[in-house]
C-alpha positions as CSV (number, residue, x, y, z in Angstrom):
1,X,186.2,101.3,61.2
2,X,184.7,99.6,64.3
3,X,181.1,97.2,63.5
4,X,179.8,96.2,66.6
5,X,182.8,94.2,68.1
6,X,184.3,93.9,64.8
7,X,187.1,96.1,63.6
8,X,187.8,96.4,60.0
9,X,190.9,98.3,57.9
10,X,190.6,100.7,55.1
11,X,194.1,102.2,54.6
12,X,193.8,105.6,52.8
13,X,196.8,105.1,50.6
14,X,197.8,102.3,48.5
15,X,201.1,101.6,47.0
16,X,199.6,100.6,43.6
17,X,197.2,101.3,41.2
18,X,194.7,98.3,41.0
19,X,191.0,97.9,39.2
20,X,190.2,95.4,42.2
21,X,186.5,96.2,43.4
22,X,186.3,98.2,46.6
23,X,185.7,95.4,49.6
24,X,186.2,95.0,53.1
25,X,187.5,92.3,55.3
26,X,187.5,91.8,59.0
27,X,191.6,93.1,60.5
28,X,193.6,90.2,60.1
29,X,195.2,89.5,63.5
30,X,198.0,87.2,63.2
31,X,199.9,86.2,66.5
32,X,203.3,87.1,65.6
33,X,203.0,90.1,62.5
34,X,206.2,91.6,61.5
35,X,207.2,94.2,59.1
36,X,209.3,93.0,55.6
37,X,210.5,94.3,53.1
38,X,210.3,93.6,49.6
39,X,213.5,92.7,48.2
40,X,212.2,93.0,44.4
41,X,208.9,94.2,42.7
42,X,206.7,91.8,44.3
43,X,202.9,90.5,42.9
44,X,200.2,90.6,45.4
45,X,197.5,88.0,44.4
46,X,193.9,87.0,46.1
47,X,193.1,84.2,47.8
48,X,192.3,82.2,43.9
49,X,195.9,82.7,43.4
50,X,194.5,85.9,40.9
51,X,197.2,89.0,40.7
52,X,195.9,92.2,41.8
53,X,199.0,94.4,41.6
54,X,202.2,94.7,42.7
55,X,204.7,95.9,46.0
56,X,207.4,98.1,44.9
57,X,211.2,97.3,45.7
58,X,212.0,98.3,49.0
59,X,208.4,98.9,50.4
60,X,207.4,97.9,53.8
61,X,204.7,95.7,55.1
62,X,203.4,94.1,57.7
63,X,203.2,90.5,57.4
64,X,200.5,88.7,59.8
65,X,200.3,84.8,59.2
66,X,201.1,82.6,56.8
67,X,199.1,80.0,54.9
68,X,200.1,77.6,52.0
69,X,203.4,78.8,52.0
70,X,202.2,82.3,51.4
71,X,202.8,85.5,53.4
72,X,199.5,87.0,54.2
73,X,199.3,90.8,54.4
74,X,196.4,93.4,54.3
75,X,196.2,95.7,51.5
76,X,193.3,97.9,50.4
77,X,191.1,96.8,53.3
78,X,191.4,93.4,52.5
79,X,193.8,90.2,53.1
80,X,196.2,89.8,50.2
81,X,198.9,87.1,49.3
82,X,202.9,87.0,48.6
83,X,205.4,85.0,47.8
84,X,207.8,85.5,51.1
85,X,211.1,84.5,48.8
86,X,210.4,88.0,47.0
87,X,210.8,89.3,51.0
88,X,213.3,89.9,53.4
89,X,213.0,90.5,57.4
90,X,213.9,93.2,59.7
91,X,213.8,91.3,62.7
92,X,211.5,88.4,62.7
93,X,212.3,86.9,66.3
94,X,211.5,88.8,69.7
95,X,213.3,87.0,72.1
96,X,213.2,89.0,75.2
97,X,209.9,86.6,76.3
98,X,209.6,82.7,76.5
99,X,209.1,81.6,73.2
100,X,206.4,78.5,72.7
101,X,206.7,75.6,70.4
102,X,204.1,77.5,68.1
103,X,205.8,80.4,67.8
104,X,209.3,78.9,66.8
105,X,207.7,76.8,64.3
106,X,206.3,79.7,63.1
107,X,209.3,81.9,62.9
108,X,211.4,78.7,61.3
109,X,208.9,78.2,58.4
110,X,209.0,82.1,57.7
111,X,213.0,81.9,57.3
112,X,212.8,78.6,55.2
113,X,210.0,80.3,52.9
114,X,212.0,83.5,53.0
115,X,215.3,82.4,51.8
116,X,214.8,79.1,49.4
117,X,218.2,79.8,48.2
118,X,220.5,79.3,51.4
119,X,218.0,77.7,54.1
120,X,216.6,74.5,54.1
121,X,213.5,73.3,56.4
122,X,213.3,69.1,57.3
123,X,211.0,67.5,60.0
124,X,213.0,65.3,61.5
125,X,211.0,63.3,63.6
126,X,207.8,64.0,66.5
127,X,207.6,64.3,70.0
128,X,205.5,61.8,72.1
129,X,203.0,63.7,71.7
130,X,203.2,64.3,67.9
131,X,204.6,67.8,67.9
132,X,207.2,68.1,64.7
133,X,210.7,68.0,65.6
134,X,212.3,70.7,63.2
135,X,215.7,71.4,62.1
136,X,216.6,74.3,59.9
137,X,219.6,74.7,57.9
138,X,221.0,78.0,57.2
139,X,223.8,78.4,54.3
140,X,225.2,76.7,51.5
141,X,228.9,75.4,52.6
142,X,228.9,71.5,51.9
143,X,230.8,71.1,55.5
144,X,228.2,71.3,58.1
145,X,228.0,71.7,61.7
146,X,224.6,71.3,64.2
147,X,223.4,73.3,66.8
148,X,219.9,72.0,69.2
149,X,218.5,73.5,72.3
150,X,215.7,72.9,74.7
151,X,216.4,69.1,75.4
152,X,215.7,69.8,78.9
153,X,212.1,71.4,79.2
154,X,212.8,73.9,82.0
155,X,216.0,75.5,79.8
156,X,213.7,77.2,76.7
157,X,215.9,80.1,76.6
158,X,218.1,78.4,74.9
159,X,215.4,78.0,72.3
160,X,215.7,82.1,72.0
161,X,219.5,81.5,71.6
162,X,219.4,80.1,68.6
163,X,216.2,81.5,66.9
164,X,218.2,84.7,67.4
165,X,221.0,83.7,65.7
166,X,219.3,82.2,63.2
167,X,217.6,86.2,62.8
168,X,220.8,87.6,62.9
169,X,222.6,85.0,60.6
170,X,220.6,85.5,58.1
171,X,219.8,89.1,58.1
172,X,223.5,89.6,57.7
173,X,224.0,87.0,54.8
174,X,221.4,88.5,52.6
175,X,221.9,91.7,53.7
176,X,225.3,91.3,52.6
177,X,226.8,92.6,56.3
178,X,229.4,91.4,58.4
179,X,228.4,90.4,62.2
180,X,230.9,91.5,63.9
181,X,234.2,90.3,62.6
182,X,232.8,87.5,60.4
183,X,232.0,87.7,56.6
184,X,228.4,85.8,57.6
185,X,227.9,84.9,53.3
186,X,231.2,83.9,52.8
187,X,231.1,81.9,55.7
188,X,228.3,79.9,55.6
189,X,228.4,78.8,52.2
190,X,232.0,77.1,53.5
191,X,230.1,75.8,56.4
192,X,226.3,75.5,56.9
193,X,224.5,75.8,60.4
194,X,221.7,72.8,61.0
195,X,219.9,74.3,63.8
196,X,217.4,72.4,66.5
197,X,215.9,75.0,68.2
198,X,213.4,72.5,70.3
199,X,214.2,69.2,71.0
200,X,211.7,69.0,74.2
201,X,208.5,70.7,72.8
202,X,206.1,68.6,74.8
203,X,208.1,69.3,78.1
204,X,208.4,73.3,77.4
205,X,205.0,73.1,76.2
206,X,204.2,71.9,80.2
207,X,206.6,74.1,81.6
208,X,205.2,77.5,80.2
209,X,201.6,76.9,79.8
210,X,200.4,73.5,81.7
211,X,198.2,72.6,78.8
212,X,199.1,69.5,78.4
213,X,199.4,68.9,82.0
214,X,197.6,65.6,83.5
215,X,197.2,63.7,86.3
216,X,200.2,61.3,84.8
217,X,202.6,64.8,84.8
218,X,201.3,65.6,88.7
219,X,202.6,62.3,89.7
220,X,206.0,62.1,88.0
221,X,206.2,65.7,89.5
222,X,206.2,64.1,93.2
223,X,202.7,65.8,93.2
224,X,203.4,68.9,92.5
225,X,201.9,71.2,89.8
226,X,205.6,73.5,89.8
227,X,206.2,72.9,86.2
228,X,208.9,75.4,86.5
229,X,211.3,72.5,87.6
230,X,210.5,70.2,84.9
231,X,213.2,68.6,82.7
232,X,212.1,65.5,81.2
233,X,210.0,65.0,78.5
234,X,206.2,64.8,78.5
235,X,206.5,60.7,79.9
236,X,209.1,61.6,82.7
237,X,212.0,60.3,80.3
238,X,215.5,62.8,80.8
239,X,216.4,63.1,77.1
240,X,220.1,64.2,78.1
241,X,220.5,60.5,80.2
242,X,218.4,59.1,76.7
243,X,221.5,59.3,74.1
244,X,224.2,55.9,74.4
245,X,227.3,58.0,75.5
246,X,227.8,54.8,77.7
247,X,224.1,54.4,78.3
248,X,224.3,51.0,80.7
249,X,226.3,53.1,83.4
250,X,224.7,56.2,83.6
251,X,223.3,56.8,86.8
252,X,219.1,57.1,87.2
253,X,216.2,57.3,89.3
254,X,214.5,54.1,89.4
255,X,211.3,55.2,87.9
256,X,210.1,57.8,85.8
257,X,210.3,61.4,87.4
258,X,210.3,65.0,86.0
259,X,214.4,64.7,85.9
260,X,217.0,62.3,86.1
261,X,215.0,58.9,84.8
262,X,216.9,57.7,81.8
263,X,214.3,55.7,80.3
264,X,214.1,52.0,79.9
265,X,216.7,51.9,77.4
266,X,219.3,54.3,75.4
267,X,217.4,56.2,72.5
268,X,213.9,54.9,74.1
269,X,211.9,58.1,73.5
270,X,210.9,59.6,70.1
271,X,213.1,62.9,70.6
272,X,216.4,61.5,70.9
273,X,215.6,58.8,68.3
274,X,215.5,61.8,65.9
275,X,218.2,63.5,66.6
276,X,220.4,60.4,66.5
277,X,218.8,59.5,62.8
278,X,219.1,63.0,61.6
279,X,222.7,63.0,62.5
280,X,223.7,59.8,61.0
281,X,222.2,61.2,57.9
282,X,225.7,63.8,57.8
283,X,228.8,64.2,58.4
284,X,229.0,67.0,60.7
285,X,232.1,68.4,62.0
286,X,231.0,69.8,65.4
287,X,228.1,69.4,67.8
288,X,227.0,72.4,70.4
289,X,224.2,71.4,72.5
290,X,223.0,74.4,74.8
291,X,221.8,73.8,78.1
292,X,220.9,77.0,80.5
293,X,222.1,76.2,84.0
294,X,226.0,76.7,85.3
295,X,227.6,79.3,82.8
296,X,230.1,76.2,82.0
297,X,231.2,74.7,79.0
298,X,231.6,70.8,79.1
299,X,233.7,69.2,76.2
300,X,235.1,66.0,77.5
301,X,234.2,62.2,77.0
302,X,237.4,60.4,77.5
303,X,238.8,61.6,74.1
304,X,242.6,61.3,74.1
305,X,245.6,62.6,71.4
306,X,244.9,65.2,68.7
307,X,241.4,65.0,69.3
308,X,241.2,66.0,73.1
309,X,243.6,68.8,71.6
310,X,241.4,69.7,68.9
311,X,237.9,69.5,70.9
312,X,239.9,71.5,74.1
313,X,241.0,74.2,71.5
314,X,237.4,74.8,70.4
315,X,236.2,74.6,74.1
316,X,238.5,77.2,74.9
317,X,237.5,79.3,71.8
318,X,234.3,79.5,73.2
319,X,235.3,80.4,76.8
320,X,237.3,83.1,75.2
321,X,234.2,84.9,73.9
322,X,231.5,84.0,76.5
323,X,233.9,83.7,79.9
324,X,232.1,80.1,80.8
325,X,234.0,78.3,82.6
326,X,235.3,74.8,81.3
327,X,234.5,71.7,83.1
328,X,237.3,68.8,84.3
329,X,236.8,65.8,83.4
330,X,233.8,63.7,86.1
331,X,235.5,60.5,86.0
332,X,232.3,59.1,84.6
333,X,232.3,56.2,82.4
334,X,228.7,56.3,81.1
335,X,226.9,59.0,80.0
336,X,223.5,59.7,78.7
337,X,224.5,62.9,76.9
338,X,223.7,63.8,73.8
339,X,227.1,65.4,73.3
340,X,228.8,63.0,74.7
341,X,227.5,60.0,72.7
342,X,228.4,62.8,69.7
343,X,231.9,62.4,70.4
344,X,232.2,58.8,71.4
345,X,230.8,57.3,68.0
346,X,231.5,60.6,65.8
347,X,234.6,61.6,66.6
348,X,233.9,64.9,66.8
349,X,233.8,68.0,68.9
350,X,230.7,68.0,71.0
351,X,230.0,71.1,73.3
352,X,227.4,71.7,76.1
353,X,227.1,75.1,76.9
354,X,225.2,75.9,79.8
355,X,224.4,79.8,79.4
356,X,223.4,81.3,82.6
357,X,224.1,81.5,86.2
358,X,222.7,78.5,88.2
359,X,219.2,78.4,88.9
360,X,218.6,75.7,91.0
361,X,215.1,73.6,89.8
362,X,213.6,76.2,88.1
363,X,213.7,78.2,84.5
364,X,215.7,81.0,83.7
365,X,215.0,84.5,84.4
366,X,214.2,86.9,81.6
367,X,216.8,89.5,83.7
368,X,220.0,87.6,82.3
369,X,218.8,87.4,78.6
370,X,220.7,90.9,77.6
371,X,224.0,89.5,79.0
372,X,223.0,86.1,77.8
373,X,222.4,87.3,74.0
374,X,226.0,89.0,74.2
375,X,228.1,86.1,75.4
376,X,226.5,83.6,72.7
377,X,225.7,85.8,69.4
378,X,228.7,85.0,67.6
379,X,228.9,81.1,68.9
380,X,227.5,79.6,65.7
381,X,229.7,81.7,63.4
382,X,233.1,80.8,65.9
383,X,231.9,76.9,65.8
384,X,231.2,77.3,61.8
385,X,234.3,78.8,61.5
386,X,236.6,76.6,63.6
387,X,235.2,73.7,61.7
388,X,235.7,75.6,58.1
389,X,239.8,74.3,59.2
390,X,239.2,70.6,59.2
């Protein structure tokens, strides 16, 4: 029913009897609805926290925002509440577009309110500019591995990478479904999946919509307003030359710049500060950072004996399924990289993967996602698995 430029939404059928009083509430118009599914009988309740009825088992509905921790939905004309852990998704993330900072944090908190009983949800830190710095856990298995994209604004796809597993992932493990040959619940309660789907939100945030643009940014971009080239993070700091991989040596530009600058010191910005005290909080067995540009995989940082064997063997896993090529050792003695300073004071595997053909200074076209999506589905689940061994 349209009121002047008002719509409003009187459904003709309902799915339950109810004594609620007839009322009518402007169309709810969340910016990412979905349709769920309820998992059990689930209680629809007002906005007092007062039940009004009930969803029956299996029904679908569309869910538009959430608030307090509750799903919001529209039933009987009106905005109603449920608990999302009596839900499960279809398919939450869209990732054929860019995907902003509002909208991952969005889909994360819908997964961790979801499924209580194999996800977990932990702010790990902020951004310069204050944004959260999420990471999401999916599974139960007491070995753990950790997964991050978008350190480097320009490369968001990668953010779509891994909200897409995370989708997948977990669609399968309650769903009780293989993905392709891995048993996903079986799996991940062996070995659970910390994923960091936006280590740069300032920087994407400035590379998809300018808003938080100023005449600072301008500068550090050489003058230019081409956001599309921008890598650092919102104070011209390259997060990947920001980690201590061998910090001292790394190579720079002198001054702050839209790439390259590697900040005054190693771990000088808020972003890589977070990731290096979320990681010392665990004992995680691999590290895959994703990067967009190359189609490569880089795995060394002067690791020698079983363990160049062992992080080779994975690298090679990986170039088995998505046909990147592996990268010979630089020769460089210092590195910035967060991977690398993963390996040199963890021990551990850690793996860039650089997902699409190179670019140049720019972000990547929405043309390669398809083949994108099919090279890197089953990454997180070969990583978990491969890990599951030691």
């Amino acid at each position: 029913m349209n009121a002047g430029n008002k719509v409003y939404y009187i459904p003709r059928t309902a799915f339950t009897s109810t004594k609620e009083k007839a009322n009518i509430e402007s169309h709810l118009q969340g910016s990412f609805p979905r349709t769920i599914v309820a998992e059990n009988d689930a209680q629809f309740k007002d906005k007092s926290g007062n039940v009004l009825g009930s969803i029956a088992k299996g029904q679908q509905v569309k869910l538009h925002m959430v608030n307090g921790g509750r799903g919001v939905i529209e039933l009987f004309g009106k905005r109603v509440y449920v608990d999302l852990s009596n839900f499960k998704h279809i398919d939450q993330v869209l990732p054929k577009k860019n995907i902003s900072y509002k909208e991952m944090e969005y889909h994360i908190k819908v997964f961790s309110y979801m499924y209580p009983e194999f996800t977990k949800l932990e702010k790990i830190g902020a951004s310069v500019e204050g944004r959260p710095l999420y990471a999401l856990k999916i599974g139960n298995g007491k070995k753990e591995i950790i997964m991050d994209a978008s350190m480097h604004a320009r490369e968001h796809m990668t953010t779509n990478v891994l909200l897409e597993m995370i989708d997948e992932y977990t669609y399968a493990y309650i769903n009780g479904k293989k993905y392709g040959t891995y048993n996903v619940k079986a799996l991940l309660d062996k070995v659970s999946i910390w994923y960091v789907p936006m280590m740069n939100p300032d920087g994407v945030t400035l590379v998809q919509t300018k808003a938080n643009a100023t005449a600072a940014t301008k500068l550090l971009n050489n003058g230019s307003v081409n956001y599309n080239r921008w890598k650092a993070n919102i104070r011209g700091v390259d997060l990947n030359r920001n980690f201590d991989g061998g910090w001292i040596t790394k190579a720079s530009t002198k001054y702050a710049s839209y790439k390259n600058y590697k900040g005054t010191k190693a771990f000088s910005e808020p972003e890589s500060r977070a990731l290096r005290d979320f990681v010392a909080k665990h004992q995680f067995k691999s590290y895959i950072s994703y990067h967009s540009s190359g189609s490569v995989l880089y795995y060394f940082h002067h690791q020698t004996s079983t363990q160049l064997k062992r992080d080779l063997a994975l690298a090679n896993s990986i170039k088995k399924v998505t046909g990147y090529s592996i990268m010979p050792p630089t020769g460089e003695t210092g590195s910035g990289a967060s991977a690398d300073w993963f390996i040199m004071n963890y021990k551990m595997p850690g793996i860039t993967v650089e997902i699409a053909p190179f670019q140049g200074e720019t972000v990547v076209s929405l043309k390669y996602w398809d083949s994108i999506w099919k090279k890197n589905k089953t990454i997180g689940l070969l990583a978990a698995t491969e890990a599951s061994l030691r």
